[in-house]
N, C-alpha and C positions, 0 to 999 in steps of 0.2 A: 504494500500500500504506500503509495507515495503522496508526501505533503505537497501542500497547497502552496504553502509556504517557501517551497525551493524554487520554484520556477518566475518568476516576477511577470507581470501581464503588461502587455504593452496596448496603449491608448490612442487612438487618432487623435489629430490637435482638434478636430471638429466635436468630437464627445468631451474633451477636457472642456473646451470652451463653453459648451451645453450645459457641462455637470456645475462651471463657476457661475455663469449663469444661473442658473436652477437654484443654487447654494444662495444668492444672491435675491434673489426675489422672493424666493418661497417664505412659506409662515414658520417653516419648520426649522428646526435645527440644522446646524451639517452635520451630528452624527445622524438624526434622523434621514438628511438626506442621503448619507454615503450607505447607509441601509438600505435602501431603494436602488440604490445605483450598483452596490455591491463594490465598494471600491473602499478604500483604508481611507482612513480620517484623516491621516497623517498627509496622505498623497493631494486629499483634497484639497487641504488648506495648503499645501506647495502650488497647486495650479491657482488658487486662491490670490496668492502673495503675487505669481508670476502675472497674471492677466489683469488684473489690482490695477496697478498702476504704470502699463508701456508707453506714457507721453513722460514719464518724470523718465525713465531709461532711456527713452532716443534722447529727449532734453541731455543726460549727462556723457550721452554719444557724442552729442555735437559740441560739447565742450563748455555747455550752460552752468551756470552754479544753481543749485538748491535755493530757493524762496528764502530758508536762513539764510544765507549767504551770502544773499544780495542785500537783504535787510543789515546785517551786521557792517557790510560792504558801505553802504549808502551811511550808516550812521556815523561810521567814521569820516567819509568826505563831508556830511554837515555839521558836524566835530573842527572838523580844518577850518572848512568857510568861514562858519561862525569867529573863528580865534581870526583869521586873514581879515574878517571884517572891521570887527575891533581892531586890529591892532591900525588900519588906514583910515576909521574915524580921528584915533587918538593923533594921527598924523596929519589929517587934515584939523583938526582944531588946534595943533599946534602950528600948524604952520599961518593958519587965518590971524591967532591972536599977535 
């Protein structure tokens, strides 16, 4: 008798995306779904993670920063300005009076 367990089952991308899908909209759980579907929980929520989120993956393909990134990014150049700004007020009223 041989387990179930040695042999690993392969998926077409079109059912993985069906099953995240499905996982996704339904009322029910993903263990509840992967019951229905007969597939590991474990696996689902891997297609889950993978199918999630593929515009933030091409985004760090083409060489974009993360939303944090930018935001930390942007606060230090309004960090600078602000100091550049000040410091060519203190200059221009020095140089008026």
């Amino acid at each position: 008798m041989k387990s179930s367990l040695s042999k690993s089952q392969s998926y077409s991308p079109d059912f993985r995306e069906s099953a995240v899908k499905l996982a996704r909209q339904s009322e029910y759980s993903v263990a509840a779904t992967v019951r229905g579907l007969g597939v590991n929980v474990n696996t689902l929520h891997t297609w889950i993670k993978k199918y999630r989120h593929p515009e933030q993956e091409t985004s760090k393909q083409a060489g974009e920063l993360p939303v944090y990134d930018q935001l930390k990014a942007m606060k230090k150049q309004v960090k600078r300005l602000t100091e550049e700004r000040d410091i060519l007020k203190k200059a221009a009223a020095y140089f008026v009076s």
